[in-house]
C-alpha positions as CSV (number, residue, x, y, z in Angstrom):
1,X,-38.8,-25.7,-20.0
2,X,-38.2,-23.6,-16.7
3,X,-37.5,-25.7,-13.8
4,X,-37.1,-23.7,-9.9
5,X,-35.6,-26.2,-7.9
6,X,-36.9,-26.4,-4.2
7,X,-34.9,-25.9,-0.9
8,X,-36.6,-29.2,0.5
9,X,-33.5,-31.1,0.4
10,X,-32.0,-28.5,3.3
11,X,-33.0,-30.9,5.8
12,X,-32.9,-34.3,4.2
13,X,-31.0,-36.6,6.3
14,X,-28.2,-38.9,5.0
15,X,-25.6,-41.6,6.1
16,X,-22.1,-39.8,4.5
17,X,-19.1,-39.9,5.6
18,X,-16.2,-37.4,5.8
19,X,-14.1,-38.7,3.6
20,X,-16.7,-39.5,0.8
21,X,-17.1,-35.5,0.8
22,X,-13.2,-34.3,0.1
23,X,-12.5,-34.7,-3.8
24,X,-10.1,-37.4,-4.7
25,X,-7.7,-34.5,-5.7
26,X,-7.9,-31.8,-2.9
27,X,-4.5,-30.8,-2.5
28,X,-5.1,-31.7,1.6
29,X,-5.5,-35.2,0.2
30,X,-1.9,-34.7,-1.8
31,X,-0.4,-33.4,1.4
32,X,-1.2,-36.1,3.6
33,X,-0.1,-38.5,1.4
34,X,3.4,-36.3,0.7
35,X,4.3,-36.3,4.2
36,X,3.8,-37.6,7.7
37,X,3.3,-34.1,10.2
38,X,3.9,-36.8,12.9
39,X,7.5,-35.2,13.4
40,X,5.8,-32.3,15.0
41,X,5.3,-33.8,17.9
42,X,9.4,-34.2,18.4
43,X,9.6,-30.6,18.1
44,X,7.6,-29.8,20.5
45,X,7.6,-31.9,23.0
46,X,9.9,-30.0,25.6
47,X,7.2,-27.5,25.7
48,X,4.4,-29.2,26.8
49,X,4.1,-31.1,30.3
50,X,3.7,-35.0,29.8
51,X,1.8,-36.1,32.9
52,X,0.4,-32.6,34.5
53,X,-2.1,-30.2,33.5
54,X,-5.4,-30.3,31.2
55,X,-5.1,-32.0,28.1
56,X,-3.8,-29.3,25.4
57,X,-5.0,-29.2,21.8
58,X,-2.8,-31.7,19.8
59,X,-0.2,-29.3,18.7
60,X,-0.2,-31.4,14.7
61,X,-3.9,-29.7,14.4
62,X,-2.5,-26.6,15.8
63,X,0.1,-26.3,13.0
64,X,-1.9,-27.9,10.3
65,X,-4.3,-24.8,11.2
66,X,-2.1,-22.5,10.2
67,X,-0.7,-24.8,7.0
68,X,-4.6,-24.0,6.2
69,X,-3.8,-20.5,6.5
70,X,-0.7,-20.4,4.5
71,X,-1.3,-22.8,1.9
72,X,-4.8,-21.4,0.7
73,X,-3.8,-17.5,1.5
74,X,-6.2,-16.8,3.5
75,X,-5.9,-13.4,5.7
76,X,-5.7,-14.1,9.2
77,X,-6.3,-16.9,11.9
78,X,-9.5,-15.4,12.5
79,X,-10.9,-15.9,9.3
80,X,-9.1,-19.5,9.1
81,X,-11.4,-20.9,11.7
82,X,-14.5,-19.5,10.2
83,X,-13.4,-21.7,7.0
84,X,-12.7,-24.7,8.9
85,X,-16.0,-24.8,10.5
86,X,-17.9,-25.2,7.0
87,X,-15.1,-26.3,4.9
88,X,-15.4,-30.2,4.8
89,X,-11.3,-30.6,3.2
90,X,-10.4,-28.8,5.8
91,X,-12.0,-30.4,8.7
92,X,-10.7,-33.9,6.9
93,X,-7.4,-32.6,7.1
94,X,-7.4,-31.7,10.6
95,X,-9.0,-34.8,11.7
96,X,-12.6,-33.2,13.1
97,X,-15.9,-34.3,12.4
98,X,-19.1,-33.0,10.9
99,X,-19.7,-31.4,14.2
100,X,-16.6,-31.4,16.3
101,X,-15.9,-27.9,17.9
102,X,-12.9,-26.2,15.9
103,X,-10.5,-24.6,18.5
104,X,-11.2,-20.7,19.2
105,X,-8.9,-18.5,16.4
106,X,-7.1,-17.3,19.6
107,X,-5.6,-20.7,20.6
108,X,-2.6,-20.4,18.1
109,X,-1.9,-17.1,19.5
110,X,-2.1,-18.0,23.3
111,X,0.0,-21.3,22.4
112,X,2.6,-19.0,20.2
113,X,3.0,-17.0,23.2
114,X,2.9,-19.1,25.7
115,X,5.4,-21.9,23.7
116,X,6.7,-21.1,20.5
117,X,7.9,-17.6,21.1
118,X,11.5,-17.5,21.0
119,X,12.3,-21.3,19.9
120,X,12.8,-22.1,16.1
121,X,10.7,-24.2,15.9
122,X,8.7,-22.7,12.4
123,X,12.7,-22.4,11.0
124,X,13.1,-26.5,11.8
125,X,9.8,-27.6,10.5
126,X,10.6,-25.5,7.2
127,X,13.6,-27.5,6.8
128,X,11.9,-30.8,7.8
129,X,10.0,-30.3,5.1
130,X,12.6,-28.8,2.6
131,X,14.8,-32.3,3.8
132,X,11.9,-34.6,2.7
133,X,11.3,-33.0,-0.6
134,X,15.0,-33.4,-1.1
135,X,15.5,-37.3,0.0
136,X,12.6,-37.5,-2.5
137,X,14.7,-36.4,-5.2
138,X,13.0,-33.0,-6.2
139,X,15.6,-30.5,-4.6
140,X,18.2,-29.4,-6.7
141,X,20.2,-27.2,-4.8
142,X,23.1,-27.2,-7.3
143,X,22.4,-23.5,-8.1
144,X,20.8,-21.1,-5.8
145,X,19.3,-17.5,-6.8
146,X,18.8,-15.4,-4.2
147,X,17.0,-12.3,-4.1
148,X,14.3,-10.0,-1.4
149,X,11.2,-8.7,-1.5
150,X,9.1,-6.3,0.3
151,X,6.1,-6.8,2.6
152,X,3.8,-4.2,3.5
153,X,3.9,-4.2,7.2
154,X,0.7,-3.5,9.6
155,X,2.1,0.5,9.8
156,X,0.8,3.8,9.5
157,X,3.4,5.4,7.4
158,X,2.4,8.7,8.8
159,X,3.5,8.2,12.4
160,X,7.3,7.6,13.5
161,X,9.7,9.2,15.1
162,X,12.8,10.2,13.6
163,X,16.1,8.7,15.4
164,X,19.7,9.0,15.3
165,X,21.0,5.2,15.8
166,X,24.5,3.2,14.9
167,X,24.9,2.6,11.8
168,X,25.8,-1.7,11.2
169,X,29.0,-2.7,10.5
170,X,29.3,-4.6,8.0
171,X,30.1,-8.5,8.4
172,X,33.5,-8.0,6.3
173,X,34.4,-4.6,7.6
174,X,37.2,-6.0,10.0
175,X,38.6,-7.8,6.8
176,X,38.3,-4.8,4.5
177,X,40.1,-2.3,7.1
178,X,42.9,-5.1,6.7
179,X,43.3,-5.3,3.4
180,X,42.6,-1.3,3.0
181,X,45.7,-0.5,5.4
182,X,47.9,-3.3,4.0
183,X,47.2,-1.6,0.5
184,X,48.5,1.9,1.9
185,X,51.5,0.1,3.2
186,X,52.2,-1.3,-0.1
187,X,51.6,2.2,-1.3
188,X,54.2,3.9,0.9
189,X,51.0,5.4,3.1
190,X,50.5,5.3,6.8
191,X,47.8,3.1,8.0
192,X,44.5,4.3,9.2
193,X,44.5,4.9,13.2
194,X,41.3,2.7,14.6
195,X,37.8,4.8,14.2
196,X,37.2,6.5,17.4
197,X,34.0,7.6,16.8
198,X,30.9,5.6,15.8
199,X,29.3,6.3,12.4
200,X,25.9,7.6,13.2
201,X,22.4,7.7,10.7
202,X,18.9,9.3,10.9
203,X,16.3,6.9,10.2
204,X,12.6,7.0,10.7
205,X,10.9,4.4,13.5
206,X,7.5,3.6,12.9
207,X,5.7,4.1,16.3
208,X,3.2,1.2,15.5
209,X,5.4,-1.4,14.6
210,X,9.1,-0.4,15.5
211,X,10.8,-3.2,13.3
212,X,9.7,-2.5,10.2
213,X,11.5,0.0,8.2
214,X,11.2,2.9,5.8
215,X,10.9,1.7,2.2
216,X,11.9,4.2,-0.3
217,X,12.3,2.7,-4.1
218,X,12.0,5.1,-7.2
219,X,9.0,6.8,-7.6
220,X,7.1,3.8,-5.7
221,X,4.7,4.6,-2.8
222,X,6.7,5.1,0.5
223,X,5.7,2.9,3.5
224,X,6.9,1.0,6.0
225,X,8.0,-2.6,5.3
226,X,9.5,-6.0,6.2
227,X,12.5,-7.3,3.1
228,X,12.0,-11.1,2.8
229,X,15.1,-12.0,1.6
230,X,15.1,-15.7,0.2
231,X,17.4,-18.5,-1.8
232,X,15.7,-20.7,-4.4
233,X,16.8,-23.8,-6.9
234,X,16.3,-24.0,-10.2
235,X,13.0,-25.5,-9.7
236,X,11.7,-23.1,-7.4
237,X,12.1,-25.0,-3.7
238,X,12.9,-22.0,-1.4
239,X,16.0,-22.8,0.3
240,X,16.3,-20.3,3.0
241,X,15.3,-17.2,3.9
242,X,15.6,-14.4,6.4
243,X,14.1,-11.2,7.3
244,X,14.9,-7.8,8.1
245,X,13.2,-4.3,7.9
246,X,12.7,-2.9,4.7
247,X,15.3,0.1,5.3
248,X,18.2,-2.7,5.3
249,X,20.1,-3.1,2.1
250,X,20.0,-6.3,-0.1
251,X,24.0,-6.5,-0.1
252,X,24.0,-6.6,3.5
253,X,22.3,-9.3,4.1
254,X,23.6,-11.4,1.3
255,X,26.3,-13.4,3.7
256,X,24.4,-14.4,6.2
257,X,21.5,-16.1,3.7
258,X,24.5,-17.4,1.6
259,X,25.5,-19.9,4.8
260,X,22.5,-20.8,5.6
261,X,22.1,-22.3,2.2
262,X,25.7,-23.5,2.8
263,X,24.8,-24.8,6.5
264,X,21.2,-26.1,5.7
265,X,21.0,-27.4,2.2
266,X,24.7,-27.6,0.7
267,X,27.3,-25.1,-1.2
268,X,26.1,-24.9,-4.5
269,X,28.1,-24.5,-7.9
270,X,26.8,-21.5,-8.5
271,X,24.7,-18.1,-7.3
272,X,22.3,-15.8,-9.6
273,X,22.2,-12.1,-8.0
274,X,20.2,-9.7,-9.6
275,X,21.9,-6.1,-9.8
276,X,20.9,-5.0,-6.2
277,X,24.1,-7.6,-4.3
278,X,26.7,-6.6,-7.3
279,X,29.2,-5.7,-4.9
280,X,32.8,-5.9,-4.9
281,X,32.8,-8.2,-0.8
282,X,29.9,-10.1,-2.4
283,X,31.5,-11.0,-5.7
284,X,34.7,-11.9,-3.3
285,X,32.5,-14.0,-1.2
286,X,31.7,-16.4,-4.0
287,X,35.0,-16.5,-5.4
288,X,36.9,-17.2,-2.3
289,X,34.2,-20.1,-1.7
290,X,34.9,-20.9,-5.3
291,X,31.1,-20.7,-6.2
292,X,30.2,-19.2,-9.6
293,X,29.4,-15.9,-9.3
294,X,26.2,-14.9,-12.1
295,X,25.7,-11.5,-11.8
296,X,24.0,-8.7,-14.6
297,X,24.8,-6.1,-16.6
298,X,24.6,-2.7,-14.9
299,X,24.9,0.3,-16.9
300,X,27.4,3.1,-16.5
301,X,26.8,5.8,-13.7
302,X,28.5,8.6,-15.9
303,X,26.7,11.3,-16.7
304,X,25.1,11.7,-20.6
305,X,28.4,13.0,-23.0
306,X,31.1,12.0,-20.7
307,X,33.8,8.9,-21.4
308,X,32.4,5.6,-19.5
309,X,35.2,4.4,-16.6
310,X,35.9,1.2,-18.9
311,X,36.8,3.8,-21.8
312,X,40.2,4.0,-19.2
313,X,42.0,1.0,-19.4
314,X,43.4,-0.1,-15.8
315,X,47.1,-1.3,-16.4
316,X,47.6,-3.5,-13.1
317,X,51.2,-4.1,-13.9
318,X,52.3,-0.3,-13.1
319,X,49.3,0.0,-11.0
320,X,47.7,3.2,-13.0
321,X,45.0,4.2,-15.4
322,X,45.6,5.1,-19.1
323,X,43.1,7.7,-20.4
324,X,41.2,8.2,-23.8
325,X,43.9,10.6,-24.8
326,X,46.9,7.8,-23.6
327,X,47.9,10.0,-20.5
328,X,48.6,8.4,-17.1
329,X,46.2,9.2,-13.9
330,X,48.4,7.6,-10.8
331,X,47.9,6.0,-7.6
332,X,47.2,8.8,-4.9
333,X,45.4,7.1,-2.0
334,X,43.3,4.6,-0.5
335,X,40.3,5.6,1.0
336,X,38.8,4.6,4.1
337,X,35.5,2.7,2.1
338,X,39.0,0.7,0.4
339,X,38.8,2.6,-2.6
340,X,42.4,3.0,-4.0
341,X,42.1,7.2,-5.7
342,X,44.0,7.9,-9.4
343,X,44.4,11.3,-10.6
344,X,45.3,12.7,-13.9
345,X,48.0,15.5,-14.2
346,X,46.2,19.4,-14.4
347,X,49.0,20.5,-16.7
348,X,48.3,17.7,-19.2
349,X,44.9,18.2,-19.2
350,X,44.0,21.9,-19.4
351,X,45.5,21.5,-22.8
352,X,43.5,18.5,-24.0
353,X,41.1,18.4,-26.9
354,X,38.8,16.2,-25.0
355,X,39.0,17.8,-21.8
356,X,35.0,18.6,-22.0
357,X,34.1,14.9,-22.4
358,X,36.3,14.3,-19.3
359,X,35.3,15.7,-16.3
360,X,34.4,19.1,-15.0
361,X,36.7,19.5,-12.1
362,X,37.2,23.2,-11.4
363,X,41.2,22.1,-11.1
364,X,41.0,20.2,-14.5
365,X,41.9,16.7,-12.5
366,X,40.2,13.6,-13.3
367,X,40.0,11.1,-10.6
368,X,39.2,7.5,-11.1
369,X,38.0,5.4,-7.9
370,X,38.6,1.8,-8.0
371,X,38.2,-0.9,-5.3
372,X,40.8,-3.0,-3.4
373,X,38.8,-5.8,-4.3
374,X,37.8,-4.7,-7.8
375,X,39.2,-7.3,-9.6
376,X,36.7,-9.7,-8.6
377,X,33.9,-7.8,-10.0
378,X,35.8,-7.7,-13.3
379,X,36.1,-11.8,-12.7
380,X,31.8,-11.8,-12.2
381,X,31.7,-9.6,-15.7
382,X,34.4,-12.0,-17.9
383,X,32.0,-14.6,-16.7
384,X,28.8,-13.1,-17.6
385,X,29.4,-13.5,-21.3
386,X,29.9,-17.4,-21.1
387,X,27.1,-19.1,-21.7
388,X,26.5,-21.4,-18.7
389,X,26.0,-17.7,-16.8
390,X,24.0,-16.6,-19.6
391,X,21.5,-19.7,-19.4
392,X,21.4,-19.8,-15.4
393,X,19.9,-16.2,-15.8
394,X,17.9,-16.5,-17.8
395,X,16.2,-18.5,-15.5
396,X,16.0,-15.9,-12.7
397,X,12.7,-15.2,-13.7
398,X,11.1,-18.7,-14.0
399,X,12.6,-19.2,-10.1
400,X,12.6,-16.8,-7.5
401,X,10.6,-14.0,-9.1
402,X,8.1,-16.4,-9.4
403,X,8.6,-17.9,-6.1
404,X,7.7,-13.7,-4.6
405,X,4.9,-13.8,-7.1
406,X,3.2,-16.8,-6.0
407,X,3.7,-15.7,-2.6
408,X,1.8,-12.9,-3.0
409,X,-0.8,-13.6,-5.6
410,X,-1.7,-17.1,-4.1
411,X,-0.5,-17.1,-0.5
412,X,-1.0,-13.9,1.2
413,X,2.6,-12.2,1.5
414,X,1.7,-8.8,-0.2
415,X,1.2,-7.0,2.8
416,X,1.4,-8.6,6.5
417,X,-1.2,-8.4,10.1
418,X,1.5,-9.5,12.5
419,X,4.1,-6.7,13.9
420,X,7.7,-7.7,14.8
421,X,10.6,-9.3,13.8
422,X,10.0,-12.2,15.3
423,X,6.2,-12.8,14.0
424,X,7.3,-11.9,10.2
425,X,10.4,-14.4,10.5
426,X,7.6,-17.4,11.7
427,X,4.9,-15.4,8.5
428,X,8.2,-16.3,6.3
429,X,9.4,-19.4,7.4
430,X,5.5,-20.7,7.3
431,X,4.6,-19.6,3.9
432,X,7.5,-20.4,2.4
433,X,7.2,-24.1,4.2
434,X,3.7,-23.8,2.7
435,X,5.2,-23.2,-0.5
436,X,7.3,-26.4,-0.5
437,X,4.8,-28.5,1.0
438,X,2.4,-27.6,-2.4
439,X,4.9,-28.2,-5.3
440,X,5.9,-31.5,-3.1
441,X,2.3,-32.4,-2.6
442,X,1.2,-32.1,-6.5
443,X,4.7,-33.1,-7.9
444,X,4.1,-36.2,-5.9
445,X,0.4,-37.0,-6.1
446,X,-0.1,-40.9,-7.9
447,X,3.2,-40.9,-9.4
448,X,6.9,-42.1,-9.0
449,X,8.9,-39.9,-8.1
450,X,11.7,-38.3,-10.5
């Protein structure tokens, strides 16, 4: 039988209250019970004026606002108060009533201005949180993968400017220079004189949001874009994270996330990479912190027909490489990027049968480039084929690549609305924090735990 139900009940007048409304298992009730966000008001306090003034907003509600934001993906703070107002869980979880006023969207931003700008405080409530997940057992930060993704920043890729700028030195470059002019020493070279000119680049500026930078990947749309660059255990906690402008190389930043982990969390045993930070100063890096470096496979640059550089066998006793044909390319030089240069003899080689296979050098020369610190790049390989290395990769994909895909699917990180260094870092910190706070939250929820 057709049945049309009535709108009469629109006005019907009941005795309810709030809490009778929010389902026994809304993840705001999981939250609340995982943690206590009373340690806010410790973080904060040396920004606000005890005894003077109007009375401000409490600043828990003001950071459980944007929690909201974070943990349920939605856009922007704008549209955050527009679900607080008729979303019944979330007005629980602040602490408002049925018809409490919900602070104007722009408080957040007057307040971030006003007292959060330039403090770290969204980096020290990420690790409160990361510290009570830990002390309740679910942290374990005895291997770390790291890895970076892009977000789309709030840029027209169409307008920048193009600028000639500094290029970085590299955190390890004073080191490498050492070592580099030590080696030509040992060599029977002179030294390198100190640079007395800067090393310059071109790179685009985006004139709407100069911090991002130019992404350029494959054949994959060109924009401008933020690199979150983030550490993970093996169950998927996010362990730190940092972030720079797209344009800025995974390698480089690969020290400086490595002791935060260190600093915040803990050295671990052991650090998946993916193929992007297989570097001969990052594979150095772990080894002379005696952390287990678990690095990939990467395939051979050499050109389709030619021998593969592992098809010449490095002798390190008389310092030279032996070719296919068992002739001897010698030490030469050692090049300013520290890369020690062996060159075969012309006379030997015009004459050899697999002189085609070998290079194409107008002179008939083949030179081999290896790396002052090449050895520890042969170290990461001998230890991919073990099989702890083997089954800690394996797991890349259950970790952090799920960590970037959660992020994006189910918290908003696929593209951002803020602009600025600064603003991304807090987008990070937050949804990452956000990110904790769930897997603690249901991991948690009416159990012991592990």
């Amino acid at each position: 039988m057709l049945s049309k139900r009535t709108d009469n009940n629109r006005n019907q007048l009941e005795i309810v209250a709030l809490d009778e409304l929010v389902p026994e298992d809304h993840l705001v009730r999981k939250i609340e019970q995982a943690i206590d966000f009373n340690f806010i008001y410790d973080l904060v306090k040396d920004t606000y004026c005890l005894d003077n003034g109007r009375p401000s907003i409490d600043p828990v509600v003001l950071i459980k606002m944007v929690f909201v934001q974070y943990l349920f993906g939605i856009r922007s703070m704008r549209q955050t108060i527009k679900e607080i107002e008729t979303n019944v869980a979330y007005r629980w979880f602040l602490g408002y009533g049925f018809t409490e006023k919900i602070p104007h969207f722009s408080t957040f931003g007057k307040n971030y201005v006003r007292r959060f700008q330039g403090t770290d405080l969204f980096e020290q409530i990420f690790y409160r949180i990361l510290e009570e997940a830990m002390n309740k057992g679910l942290v374990d930060p005895s291997v770390a993968f790291i890895d970076s993704t892009h977000v789309k920043a709030s840029a027209n890729k169409k307008k920048y400017d193009k600028k000639i700028v500094r290029a970085e030195t590299k955190s390890y470059q004073a080191q490498l220079e050492l070592e580099i002019n030590q080696d030509r020493e040992n060599h029977g070279k002179k030294p390198y004189p100190p640079k007395e000119k800067e090393e310059t680049k071109e790179i685009k500026v985006s004139k709407t949001d100069p911090d991002s930078g130019y992404y350029v990947k494959d054949e994959r749309e060109k924009m401008f874009a933020y690199s979150f660059h983030t550490a993970c255990d093996a169950k998927g906690f996010v362990l730190a994270t940092k972030v720079t402008g797209a344009n800025i190389h995974d390698s480089q930043v690969f020290g400086q996330l490595l002791e935060q982990v260190i600093e915040k969390v803990g050295k671990p045993t052991a650090v998946a990479v993916d193929a992007g930070y297989k570097t001969p100063a990052n594979a150095k890096s772990l080894l002379d912190k005696e952390i287990r470096p678990v690095m990939p496979y990467t395939r051979p640059r050499t050109k389709d027909g030619f021998f593969k550089k592992y098809e010449y066998v490095y002798d390190e006793h008389y310092d030279c490489y032996i070719c296919p044909n068992n002739q001897i390319l010698e030490y030469r030089t050692t090049t300013r990027e520290g890369y020690r240069q062996y060159a075969s003899n012309p006379e030997i080689c015009k004459t050899c049968p697999f002189l085609e296979k070998c290079t194409q050098n107008k002179d008939q020369i083949k030179f081999i480039h290896r790396h002052i610190w090449e050895h520890y790049v042969e170290e990461a390989d001998h230890l991919r084929h073990t099989e702890i290395n083997k089954n800690i990769y394996e797991k890349r994909k259950e970790t952090i690549e799920r960590v970037f895909a959660d992020g994006k699917e189910k918290h908003g990180m696929r593209w951002t609305t803020l602009r600025g260094l600064e603003k991304l870092s807090m987008q990070a910190m937050l949804t990452f924090a956000a990110m904790n706070l769930k897997k603690m939250a249901n991991w948690t929820w009416k159990r012991p735990c592990p």
